[in-house]
C-alpha angles and dihedrals in degrees: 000000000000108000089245080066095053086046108062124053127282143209147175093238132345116204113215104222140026094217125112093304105046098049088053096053093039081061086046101047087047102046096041093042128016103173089071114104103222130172122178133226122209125166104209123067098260144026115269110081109196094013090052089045113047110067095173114138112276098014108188150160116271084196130075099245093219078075099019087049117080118274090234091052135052136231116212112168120068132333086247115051134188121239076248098067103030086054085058083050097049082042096057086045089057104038085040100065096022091255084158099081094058096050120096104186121201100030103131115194124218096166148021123186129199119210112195085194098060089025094221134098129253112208120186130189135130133263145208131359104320100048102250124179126242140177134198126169127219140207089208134017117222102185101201099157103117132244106279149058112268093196100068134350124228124287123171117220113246125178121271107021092127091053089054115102104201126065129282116210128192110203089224092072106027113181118239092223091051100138110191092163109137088351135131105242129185121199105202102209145023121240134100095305094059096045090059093039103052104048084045086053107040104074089057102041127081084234144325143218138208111206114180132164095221128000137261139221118249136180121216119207152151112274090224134073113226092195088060092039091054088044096052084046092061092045101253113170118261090246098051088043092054095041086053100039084051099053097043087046089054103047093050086050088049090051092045094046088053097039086058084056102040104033106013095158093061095042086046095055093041092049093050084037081067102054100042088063091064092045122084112260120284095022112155100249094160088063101042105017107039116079125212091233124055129254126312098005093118116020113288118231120234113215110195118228081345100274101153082070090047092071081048101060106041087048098250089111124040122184118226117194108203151094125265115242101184139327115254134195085270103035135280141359110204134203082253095062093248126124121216114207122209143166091207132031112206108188102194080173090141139260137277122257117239118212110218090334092299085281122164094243114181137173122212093340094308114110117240124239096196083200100079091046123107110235105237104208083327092279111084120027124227111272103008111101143223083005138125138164137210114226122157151209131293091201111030117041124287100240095057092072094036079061100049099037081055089058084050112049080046094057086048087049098049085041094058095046084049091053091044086239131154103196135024124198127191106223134173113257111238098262093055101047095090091042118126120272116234130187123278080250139027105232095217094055097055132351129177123165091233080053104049084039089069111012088105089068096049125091117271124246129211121227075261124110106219086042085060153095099237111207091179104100088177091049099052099039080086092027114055088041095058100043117133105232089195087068107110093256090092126046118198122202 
């Protein structure tokens, strides 16, 4: 071991992020194995990730949280939650099963070095106020630290936006001294964020305006669950509740993801079926409510108790299909020839991806392109060592995956310590080393523009399934369990 290796802290694993996902695997790694020494890392002043971080009005939850919320712990307000109270929730997790102790907030990480030689990873960053650096070192990496840029979300550059008077505001990075009140206010785009900011807005602007260059799918519903509602009533137990809530919201989101592949036509018509029953009469749903792909091919918006329509209908919100052409000093000049004036441009236009926190992540010396890395179960990636990453579903909550990739990196834990391993790598067998390289994603499974903007950084798969991203929850719940880890796919050494 070099002597710069004896000097700094070490630890067993050290799990990068105290958001969703690393609180979830700090419970996992405590609870499954509880001989590992952990510590994690988080760069904000609190736990909470996304739901720290956004301050947009109405800030909410675009999962149900019976299946957004953790396995081990259940939910028991509303299907869709605020950051508020999903940050209570993440707070009772922590404080629950002294999580705390194990949290070290505003250590933000810039690199992290592997040495073959010690078989344990550096990882360097700075903390606190004043920007310090510090340095621990890791037997194993859990990068838990999500899949976008927390600084500032994504706006494209159009023409014009100097020219425009008035103020442009990314959601990502909502100012605290935003006044709307009694303002004209546009939202450029139409996903999840619009459909919480909108309703939040409309009842104190003077009005406000959607303006999207193509439609999205969303899904109106009650913010309540009946089933959970009836077995409260009869006095069932929270955990059985949740076990059972769970279950029964799972199996109608299985039916529905494999109706949109199998029958897309008739999940597209029920699903705009639903929003033109919350729109006045003769609204044209077939401009501003019917996409050009077919369901769930980008994520689909829930809309509880369908109060984005609400602004529709009593004339606070309008929907404006159209491409920008340019900004001007009053607002927008679209494709159309109208000009949309605002006070206040909102561009909810998404987020970028980060790869592995846009950390420096380097191997012996020799700096990685993750890119030309194999994703291994989407979970550990072909020649880097002792790592592995969370990312979730599109189409199933996030949570569900943070909680079974938690039961896996245990089992490779307990099976190197088994093996009497130090480090395990995931590599290609021989038959499959001159197998094509696909994209991280197939496009016509899922595309998002956030998605296509970055694929090209993310690691590649094989037509392979162990050699893939899985986006099947119900799929890998039986899968992911059940993998050999003796296959080929893992060398331990």
């Amino acid at each position: 071991m070099t002597r710069a290796a004896q000097e700094i802290e070490h630890f067993d694993v050290v799990i990068v992020g105290a958001g969703i996902s690393g609180v979830g695997s700090a419970y996992h790694l405590s609870q499954q194995c509880p001989g590992k020494t952990f510590v994690v890392l988080e760069g904000l002043e609190s736990f909470g990730g996304t739901w720290l971080v956004h301050r947009y009005p109405g800030i909410r939850s675009d999962s149900d949280l019976y299946t957004f919320g953790y396995r081990f712990k259940p939910w028991t307000g509303p299907p869709i939650a605020t950051a508020e109270k999903i940050l209570e929730y993440m707070g009772e997790v922590v404080e629950e099963n002294d999580l705390g102790r194990c949290i070290r907030y505003q250590h933000r990480i810039t690199a992290a070095h592997w040495s073959s030689d010690d078989a344990r990873w550096t990882v360097e960053g700075t903390r606190g106020d004043d920007a310090e650096p510090f340095r621990v070192s890791a037997g194993f990496l859990w990068m838990c630290q999500g899949y976008y840029r927390h600084a500032e979300g994504f706006t494209p550059d159009w023409p014009g936006m100097e020219d425009y008077q008035g103020r442009i505001v990314h959601p990502q990075t909502w100012p605290e001294d935003l006044d709307y009140r009694d303002k004209e206010v546009v939202v450029i785009g139409s996903g999840a964020t619009t459909a919480t900011i909108v309703p939040a807005m409309a009842g104190d602007c003077s009005h406000i305006t959607v303006l999207q260059r193509s439609p999205t799918y969303f899904f109106p519903g009650s913010n309540r669950n009946e089933l959970a509602d009836t077995l409260r009533e009869i006095d069932i137990p929270e955990e059985w509740i949740h076990t059972i809530v769970r279950k029964k919201i799972l199996h109608d989101q299985e039916m529905l993801t494999r109706l949109s592949v199998e029958q897309p036509e008739l999940v597209k018509a029920e699903l705009i079926n639903g929003v033109r029953q919350l729109l006045p009469e003769g609204f044209d749903v077939d401009t501003h409510f019917t996409p050009r792909y077919r369901p769930w091919q980008q994520r689909l918006a829930f809309v509880p108790d369908g109060d984005l329509f609400k602004g529709i209908s009593n004339g606070k919100a309008s929907v404006v299909t159209d491409q920008i052409v340019r900004f001007t000093e009053k607002g927008v000049l679209l494709e159309s020839g109208d000009e949309l004036v605002a006070d206040i441009i909102v561009t909810a236009t998404g987020f970028n991806l980060s790869i592995l926190g846009d950390i420096a992540f380097s191997i012996d010396g020799e700096a990685l392109d993750l890119a030309e890395t194999v994703t291994w179960r989407g979970a550990m990636f072909t020649g880097v060592p002792n790592l592995a990453w969370i990312f979730g579903y599109f189409r199933a909550s996030w949570t569900l995956r943070s909680d079974l990739i938690g039961d896996l990196v245990c089992r490779i834990l307990h099976h190197m310590d088994e093996m009497g391993a130090r480090r395990v790598t995931p590599q290609l067998r021989p038959d499959e080393r001159d197998a094509p390289r696909l994209a991280w994603m197939d496009p016509d499974n899922f595309n998002p523009n956030y998605l296509m903007r970055s694929v090209h950084l993310l690691p590649k798969r094989l037509d392979r399934p162990e050699w893939q991203h899985s986006q099947d929850y119900w799929a890998e719940k039986d899968v992911l369990p059940e993998v050999d880890l003796d296959d080929g796919c893992l060398i331990f050494e």
